[in-house]
Biopython code that builds the backbone (N, CA, C, O; Angstrom):
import numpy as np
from Bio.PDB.StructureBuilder import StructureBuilder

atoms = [
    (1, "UNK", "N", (-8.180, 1.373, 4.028)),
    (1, "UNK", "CA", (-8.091, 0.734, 2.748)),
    (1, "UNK", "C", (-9.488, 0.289, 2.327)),
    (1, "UNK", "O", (-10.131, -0.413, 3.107)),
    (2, "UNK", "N", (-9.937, 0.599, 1.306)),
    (2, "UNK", "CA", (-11.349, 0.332, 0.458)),
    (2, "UNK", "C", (-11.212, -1.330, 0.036)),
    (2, "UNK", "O", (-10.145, -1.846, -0.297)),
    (3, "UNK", "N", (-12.412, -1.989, 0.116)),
    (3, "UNK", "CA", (-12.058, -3.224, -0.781)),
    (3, "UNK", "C", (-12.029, -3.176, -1.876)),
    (3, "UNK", "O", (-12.571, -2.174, -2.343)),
    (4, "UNK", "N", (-11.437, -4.131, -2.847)),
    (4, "UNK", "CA", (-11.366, -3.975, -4.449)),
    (4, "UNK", "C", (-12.163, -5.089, -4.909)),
    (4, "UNK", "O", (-12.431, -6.022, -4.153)),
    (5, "UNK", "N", (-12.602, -5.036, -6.249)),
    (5, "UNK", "CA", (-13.392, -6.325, -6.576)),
    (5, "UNK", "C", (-13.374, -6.813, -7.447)),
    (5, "UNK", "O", (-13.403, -6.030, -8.396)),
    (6, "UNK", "N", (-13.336, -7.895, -7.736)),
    (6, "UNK", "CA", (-12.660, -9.041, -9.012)),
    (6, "UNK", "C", (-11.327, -9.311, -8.214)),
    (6, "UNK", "O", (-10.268, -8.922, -8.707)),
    (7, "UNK", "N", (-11.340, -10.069, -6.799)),
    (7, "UNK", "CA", (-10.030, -10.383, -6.072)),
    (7, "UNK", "C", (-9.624, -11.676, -6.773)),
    (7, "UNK", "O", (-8.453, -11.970, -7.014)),
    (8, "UNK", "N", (-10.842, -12.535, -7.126)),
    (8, "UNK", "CA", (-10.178, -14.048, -7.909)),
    (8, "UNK", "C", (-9.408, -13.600, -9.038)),
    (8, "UNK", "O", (-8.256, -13.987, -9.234)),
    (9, "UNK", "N", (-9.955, -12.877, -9.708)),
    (9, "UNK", "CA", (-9.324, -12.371, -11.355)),
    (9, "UNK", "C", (-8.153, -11.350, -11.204)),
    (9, "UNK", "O", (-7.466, -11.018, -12.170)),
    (10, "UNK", "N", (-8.042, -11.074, -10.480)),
    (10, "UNK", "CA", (-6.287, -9.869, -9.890)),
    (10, "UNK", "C", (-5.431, -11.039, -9.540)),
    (10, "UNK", "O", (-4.234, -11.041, -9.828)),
    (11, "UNK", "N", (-5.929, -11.893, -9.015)),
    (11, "UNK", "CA", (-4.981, -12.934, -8.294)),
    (11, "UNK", "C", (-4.591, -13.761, -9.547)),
    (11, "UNK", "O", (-3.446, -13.686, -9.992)),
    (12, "UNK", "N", (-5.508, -14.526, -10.104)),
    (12, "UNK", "CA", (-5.090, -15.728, -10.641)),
    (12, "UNK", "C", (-4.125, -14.956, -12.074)),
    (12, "UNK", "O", (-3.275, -15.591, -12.698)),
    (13, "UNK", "N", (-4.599, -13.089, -12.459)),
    (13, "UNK", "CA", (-3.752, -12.541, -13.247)),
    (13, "UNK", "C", (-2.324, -12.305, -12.707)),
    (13, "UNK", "O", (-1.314, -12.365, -13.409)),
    (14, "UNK", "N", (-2.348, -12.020, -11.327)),
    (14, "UNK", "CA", (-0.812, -11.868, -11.221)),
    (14, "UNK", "C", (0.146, -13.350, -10.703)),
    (14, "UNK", "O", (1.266, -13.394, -10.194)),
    (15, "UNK", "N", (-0.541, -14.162, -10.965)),
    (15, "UNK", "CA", (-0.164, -15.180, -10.663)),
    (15, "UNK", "C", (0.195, -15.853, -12.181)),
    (15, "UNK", "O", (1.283, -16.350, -12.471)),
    (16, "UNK", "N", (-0.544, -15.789, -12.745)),
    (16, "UNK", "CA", (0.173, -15.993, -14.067)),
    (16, "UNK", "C", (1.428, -15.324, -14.974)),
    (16, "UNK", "O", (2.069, -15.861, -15.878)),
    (17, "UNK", "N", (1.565, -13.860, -14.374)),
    (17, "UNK", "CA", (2.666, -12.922, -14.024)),
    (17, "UNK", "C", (3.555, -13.241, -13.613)),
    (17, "UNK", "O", (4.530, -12.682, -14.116)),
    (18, "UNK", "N", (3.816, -14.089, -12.702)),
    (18, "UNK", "CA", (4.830, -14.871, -11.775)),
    (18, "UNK", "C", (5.242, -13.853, -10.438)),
    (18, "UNK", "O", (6.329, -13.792, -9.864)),
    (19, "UNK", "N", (3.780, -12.955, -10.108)),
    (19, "UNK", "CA", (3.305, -12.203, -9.100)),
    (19, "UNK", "C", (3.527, -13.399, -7.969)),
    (19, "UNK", "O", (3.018, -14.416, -8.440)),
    (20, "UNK", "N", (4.074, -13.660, -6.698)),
    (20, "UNK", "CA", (3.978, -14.242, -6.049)),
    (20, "UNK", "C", (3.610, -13.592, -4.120)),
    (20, "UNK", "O", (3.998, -14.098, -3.068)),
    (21, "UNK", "N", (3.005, -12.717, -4.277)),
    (21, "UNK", "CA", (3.066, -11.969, -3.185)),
    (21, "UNK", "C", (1.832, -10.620, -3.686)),
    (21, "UNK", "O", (1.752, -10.119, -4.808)),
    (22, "UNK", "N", (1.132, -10.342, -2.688)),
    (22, "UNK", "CA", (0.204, -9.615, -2.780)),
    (22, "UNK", "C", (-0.293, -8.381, -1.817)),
    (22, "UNK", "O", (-1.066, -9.007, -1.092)),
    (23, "UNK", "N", (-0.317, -7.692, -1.580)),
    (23, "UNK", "CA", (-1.067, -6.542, -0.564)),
    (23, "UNK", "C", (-2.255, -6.174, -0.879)),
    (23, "UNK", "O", (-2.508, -5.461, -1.850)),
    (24, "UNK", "N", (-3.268, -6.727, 0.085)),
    (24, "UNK", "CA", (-4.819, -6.740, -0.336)),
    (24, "UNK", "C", (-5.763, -5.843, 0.628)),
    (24, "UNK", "O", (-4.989, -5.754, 1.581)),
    (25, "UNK", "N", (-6.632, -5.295, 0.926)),
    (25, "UNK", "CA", (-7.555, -4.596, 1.695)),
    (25, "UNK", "C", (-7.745, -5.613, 2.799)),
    (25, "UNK", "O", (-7.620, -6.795, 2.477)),
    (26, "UNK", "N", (-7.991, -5.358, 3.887)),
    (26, "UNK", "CA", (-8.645, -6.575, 4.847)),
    (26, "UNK", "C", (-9.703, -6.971, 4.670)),
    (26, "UNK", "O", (-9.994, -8.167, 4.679)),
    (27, "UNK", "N", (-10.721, -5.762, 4.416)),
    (27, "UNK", "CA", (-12.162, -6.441, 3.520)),
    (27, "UNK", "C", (-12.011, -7.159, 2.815)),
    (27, "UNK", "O", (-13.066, -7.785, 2.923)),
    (28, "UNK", "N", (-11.511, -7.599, 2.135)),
    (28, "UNK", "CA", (-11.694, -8.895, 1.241)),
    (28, "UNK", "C", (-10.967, -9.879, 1.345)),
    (28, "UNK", "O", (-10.515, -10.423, 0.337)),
    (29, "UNK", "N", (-10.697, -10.321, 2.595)),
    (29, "UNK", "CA", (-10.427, -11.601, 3.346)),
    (29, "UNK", "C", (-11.453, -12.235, 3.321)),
    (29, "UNK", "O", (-11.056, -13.398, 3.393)),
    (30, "UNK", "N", (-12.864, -12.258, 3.249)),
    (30, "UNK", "CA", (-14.019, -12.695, 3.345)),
    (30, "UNK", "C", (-14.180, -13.630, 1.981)),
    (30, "UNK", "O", (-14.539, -14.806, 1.933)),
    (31, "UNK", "N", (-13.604, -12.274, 0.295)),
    (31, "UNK", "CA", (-13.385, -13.123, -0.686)),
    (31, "UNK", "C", (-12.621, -14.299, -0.942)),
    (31, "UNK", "O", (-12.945, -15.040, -1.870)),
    (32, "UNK", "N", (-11.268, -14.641, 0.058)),
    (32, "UNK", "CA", (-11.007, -15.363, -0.544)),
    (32, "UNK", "C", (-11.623, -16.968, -1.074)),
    (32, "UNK", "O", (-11.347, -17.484, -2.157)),
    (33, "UNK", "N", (-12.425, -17.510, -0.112)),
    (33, "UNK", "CA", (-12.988, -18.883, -0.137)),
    (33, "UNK", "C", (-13.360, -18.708, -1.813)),
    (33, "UNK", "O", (-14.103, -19.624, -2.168)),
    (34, "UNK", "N", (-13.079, -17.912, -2.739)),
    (34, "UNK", "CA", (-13.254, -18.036, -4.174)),
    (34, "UNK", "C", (-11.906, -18.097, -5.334)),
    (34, "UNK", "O", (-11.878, -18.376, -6.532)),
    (35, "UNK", "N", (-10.992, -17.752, -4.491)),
    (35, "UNK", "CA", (-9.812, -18.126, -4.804)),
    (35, "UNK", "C", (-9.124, -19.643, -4.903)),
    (35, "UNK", "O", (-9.015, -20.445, -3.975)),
    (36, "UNK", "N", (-8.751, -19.790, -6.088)),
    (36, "UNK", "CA", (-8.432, -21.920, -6.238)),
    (36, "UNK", "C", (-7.769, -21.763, -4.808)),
    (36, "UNK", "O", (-7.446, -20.784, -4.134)),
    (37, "UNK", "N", (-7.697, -23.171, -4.621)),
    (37, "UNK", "CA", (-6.862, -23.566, -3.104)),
    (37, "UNK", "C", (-5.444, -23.443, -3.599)),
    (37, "UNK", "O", (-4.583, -22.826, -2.972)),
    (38, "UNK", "N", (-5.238, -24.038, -4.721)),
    (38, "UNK", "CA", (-3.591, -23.925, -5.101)),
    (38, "UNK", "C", (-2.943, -22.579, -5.194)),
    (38, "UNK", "O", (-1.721, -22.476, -5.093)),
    (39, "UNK", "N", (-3.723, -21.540, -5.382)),
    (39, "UNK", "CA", (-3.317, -20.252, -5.344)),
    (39, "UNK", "C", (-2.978, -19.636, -3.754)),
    (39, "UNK", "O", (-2.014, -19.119, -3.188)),
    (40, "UNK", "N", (-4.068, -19.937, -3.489)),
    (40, "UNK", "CA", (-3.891, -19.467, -2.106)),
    (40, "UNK", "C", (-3.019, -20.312, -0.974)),
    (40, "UNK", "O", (-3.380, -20.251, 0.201)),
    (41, "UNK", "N", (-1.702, -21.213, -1.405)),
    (41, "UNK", "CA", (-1.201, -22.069, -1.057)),
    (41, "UNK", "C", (0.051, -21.514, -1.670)),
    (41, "UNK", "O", (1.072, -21.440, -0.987)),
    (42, "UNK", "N", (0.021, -21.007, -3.280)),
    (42, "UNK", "CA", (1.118, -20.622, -3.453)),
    (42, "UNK", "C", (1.732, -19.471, -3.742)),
    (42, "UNK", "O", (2.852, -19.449, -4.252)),
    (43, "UNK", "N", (0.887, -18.145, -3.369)),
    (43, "UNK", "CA", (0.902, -16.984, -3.472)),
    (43, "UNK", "C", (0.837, -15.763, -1.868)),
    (43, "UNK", "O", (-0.192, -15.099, -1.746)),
    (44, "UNK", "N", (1.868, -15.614, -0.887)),
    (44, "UNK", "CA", (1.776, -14.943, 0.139)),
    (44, "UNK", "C", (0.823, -13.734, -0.403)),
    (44, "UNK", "O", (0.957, -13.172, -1.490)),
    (45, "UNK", "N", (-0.274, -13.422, 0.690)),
    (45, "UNK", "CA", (-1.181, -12.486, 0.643)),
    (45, "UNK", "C", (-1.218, -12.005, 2.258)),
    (45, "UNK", "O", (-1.465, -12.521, 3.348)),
    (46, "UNK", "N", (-0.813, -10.685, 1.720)),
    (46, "UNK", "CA", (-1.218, -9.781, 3.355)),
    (46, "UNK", "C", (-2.595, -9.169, 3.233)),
    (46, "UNK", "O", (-3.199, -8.789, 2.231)),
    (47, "UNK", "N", (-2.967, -9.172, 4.622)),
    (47, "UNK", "CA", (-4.348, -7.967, 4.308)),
    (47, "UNK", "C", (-4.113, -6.931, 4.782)),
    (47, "UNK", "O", (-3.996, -6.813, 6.001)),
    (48, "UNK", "N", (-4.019, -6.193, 4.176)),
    (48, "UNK", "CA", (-4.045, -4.462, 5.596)),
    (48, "UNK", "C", (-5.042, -3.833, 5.915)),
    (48, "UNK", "O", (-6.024, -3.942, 5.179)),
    (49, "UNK", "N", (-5.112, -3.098, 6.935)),
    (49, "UNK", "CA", (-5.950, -1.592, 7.210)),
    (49, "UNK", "C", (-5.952, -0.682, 6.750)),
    (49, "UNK", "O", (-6.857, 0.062, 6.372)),
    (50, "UNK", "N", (-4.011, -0.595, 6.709)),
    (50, "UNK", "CA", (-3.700, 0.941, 6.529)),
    (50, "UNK", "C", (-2.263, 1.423, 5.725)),
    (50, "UNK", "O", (-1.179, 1.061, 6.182)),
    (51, "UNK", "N", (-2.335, 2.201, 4.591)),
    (51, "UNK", "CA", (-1.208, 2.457, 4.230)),
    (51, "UNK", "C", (-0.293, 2.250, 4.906)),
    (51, "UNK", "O", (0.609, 1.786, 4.207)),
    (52, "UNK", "N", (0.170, 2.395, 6.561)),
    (52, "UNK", "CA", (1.290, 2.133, 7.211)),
    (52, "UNK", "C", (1.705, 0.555, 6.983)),
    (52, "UNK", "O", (2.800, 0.064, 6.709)),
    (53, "UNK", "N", (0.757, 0.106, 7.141)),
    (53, "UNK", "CA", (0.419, -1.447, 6.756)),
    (53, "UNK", "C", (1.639, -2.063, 5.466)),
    (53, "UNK", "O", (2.489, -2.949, 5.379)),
    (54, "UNK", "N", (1.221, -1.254, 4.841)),
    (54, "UNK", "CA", (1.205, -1.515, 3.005)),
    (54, "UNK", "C", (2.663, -1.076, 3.067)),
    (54, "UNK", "O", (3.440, -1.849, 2.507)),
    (55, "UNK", "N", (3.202, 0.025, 3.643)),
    (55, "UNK", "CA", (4.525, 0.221, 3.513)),
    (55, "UNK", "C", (5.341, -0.223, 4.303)),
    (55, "UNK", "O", (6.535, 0.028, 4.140)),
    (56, "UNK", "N", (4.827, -1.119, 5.529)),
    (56, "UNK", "CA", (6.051, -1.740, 6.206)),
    (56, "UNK", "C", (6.012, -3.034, 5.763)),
    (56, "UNK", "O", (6.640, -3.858, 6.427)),
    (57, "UNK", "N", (5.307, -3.470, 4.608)),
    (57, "UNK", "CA", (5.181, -4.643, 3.923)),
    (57, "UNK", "C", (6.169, -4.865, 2.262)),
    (57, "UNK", "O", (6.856, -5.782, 1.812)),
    (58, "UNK", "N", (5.745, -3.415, 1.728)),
    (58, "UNK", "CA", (6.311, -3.432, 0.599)),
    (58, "UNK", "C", (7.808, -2.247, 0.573)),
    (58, "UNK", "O", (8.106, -1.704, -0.491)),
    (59, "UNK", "N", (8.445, -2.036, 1.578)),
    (59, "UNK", "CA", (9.621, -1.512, 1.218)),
    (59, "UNK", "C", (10.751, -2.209, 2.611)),
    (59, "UNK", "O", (10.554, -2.539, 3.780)),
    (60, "UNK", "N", (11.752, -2.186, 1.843)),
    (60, "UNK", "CA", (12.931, -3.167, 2.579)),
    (60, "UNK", "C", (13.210, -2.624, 3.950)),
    (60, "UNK", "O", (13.013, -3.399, 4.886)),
    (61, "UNK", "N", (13.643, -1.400, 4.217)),
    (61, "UNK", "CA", (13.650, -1.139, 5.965)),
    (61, "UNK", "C", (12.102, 0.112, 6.160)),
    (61, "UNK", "O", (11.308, 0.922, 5.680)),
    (62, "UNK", "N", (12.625, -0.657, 7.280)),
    (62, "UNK", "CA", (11.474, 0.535, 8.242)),
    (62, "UNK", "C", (11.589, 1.925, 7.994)),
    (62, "UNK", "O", (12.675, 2.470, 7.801)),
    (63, "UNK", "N", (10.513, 2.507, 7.995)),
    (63, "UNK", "CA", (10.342, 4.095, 8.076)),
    (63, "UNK", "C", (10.989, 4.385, 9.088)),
    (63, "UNK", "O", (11.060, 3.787, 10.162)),
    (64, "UNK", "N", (11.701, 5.759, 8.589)),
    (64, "UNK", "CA", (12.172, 6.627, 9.574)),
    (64, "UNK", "C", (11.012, 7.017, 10.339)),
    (64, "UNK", "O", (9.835, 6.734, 10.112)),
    (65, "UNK", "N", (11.768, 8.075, 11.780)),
    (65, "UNK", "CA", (10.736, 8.809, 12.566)),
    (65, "UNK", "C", (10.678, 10.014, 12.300)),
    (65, "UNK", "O", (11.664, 10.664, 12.648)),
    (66, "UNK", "N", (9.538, 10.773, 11.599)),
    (66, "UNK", "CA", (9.759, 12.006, 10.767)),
    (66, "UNK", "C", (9.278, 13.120, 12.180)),
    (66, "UNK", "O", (8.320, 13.225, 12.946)),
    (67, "UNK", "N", (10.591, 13.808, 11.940)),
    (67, "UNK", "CA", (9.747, 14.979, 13.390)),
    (67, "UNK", "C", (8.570, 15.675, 12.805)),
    (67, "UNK", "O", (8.216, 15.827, 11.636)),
    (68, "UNK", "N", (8.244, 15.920, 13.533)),
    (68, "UNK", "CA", (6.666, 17.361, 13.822)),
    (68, "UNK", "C", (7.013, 18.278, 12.587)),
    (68, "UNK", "O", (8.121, 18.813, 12.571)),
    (69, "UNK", "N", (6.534, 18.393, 12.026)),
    (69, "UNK", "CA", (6.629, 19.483, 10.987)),
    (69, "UNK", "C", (6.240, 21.441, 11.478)),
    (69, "UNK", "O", (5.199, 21.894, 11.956)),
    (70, "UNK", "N", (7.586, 22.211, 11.096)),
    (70, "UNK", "CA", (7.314, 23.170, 11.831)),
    (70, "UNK", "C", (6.870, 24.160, 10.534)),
    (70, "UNK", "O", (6.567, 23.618, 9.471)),
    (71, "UNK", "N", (6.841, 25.821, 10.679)),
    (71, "UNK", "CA", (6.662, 25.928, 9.579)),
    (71, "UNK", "C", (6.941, 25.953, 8.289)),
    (71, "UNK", "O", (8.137, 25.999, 7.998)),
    (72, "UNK", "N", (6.196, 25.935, 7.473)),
    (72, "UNK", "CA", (6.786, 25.796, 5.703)),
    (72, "UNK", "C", (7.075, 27.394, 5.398)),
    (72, "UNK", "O", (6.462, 28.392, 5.775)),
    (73, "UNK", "N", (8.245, 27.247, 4.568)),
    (73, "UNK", "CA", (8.855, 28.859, 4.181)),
    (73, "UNK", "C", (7.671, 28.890, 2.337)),
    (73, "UNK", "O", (7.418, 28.080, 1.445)),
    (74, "UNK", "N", (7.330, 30.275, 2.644)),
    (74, "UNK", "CA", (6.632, 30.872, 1.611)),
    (74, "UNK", "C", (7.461, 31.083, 0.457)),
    (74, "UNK", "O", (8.354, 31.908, 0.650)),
    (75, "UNK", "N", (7.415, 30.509, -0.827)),
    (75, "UNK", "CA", (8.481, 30.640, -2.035)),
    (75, "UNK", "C", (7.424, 31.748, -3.061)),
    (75, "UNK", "O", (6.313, 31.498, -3.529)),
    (76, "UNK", "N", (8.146, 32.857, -3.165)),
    (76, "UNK", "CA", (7.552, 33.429, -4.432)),
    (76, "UNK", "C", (7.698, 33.059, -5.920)),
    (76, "UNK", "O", (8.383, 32.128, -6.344)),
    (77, "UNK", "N", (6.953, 33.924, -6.666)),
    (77, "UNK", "CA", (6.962, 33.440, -8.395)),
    (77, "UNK", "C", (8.455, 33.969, -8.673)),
    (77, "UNK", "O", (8.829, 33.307, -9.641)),
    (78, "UNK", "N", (9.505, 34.854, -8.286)),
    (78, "UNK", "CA", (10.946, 34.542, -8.230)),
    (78, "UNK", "C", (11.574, 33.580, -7.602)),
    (78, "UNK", "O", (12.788, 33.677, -7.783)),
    (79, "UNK", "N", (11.173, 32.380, -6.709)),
    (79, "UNK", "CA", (11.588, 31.663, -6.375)),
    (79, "UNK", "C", (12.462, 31.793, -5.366)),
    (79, "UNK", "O", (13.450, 31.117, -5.079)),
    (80, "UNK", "N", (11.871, 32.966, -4.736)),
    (80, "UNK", "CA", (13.108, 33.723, -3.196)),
    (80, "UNK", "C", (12.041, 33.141, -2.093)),
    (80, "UNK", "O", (10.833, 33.242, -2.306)),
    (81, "UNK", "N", (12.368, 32.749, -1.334)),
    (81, "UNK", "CA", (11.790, 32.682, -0.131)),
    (81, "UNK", "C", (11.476, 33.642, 1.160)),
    (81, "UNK", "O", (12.302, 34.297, 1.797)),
    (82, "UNK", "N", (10.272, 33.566, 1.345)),
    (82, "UNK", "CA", (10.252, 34.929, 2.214)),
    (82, "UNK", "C", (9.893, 34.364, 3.793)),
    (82, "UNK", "O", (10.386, 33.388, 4.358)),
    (83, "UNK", "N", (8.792, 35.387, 4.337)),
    (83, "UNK", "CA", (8.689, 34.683, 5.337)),
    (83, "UNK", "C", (8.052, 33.169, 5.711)),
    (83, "UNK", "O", (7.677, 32.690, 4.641)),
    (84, "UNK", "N", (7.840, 32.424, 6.580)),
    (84, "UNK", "CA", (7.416, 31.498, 7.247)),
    (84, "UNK", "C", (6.159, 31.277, 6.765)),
    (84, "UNK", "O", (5.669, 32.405, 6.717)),
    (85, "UNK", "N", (5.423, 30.568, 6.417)),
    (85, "UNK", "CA", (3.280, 30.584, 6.754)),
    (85, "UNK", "C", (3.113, 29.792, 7.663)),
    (85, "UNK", "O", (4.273, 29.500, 7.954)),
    (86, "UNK", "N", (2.265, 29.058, 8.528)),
    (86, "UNK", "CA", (2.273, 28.399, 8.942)),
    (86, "UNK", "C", (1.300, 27.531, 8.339)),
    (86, "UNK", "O", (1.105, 26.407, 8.802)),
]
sb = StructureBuilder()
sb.init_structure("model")
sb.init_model(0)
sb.init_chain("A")
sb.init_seg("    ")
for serial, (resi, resn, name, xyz) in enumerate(atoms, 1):
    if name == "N":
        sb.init_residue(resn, " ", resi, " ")
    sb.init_atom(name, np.array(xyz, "f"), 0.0, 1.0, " ", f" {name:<3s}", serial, name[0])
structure = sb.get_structure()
């Protein structure tokens, strides 16, 4: 995850939103000491690393376990499928 910048001004905008919850880069944990104290008191903020992060945060159950992907079937401009590609 990249940091983003203007973290005071995203915040105090979605907070006026009635945004109460946030998913932020971990880099910019450093920003917050610029964030009001009351915000950061009344607004849950995660930091992540990593998209996996971000989605076991922002969707209600857990990811499935997706098997190994084997090969993908080749679709022609008729839309028939032929052999395998890998």
């Amino acid at each position: 995850m990249l940091p983003i910048g203007g973290l005071k001004e995203k915040l105090l905008a979605a907070h006026r939103a009635g945004i109460m919850e946030a998913v932020l880069p971990a880099e910019n944990e450093k920003d917050l000491a610029e964030v009001p104290e009351n915000l950061r008191k009344e607004m849950k903020l995660h930091f992540v690393d990593s998209m996996d992060e971000v989605l076991q945060i922002a969707l209600e159950q857990p990811l499935p376990e997706v098997p190994a992907a084997g090969p993908i079937p080749a679709i022609n401009p008729q839309n028939e499928v032929t052999e395998a590609r890998q």
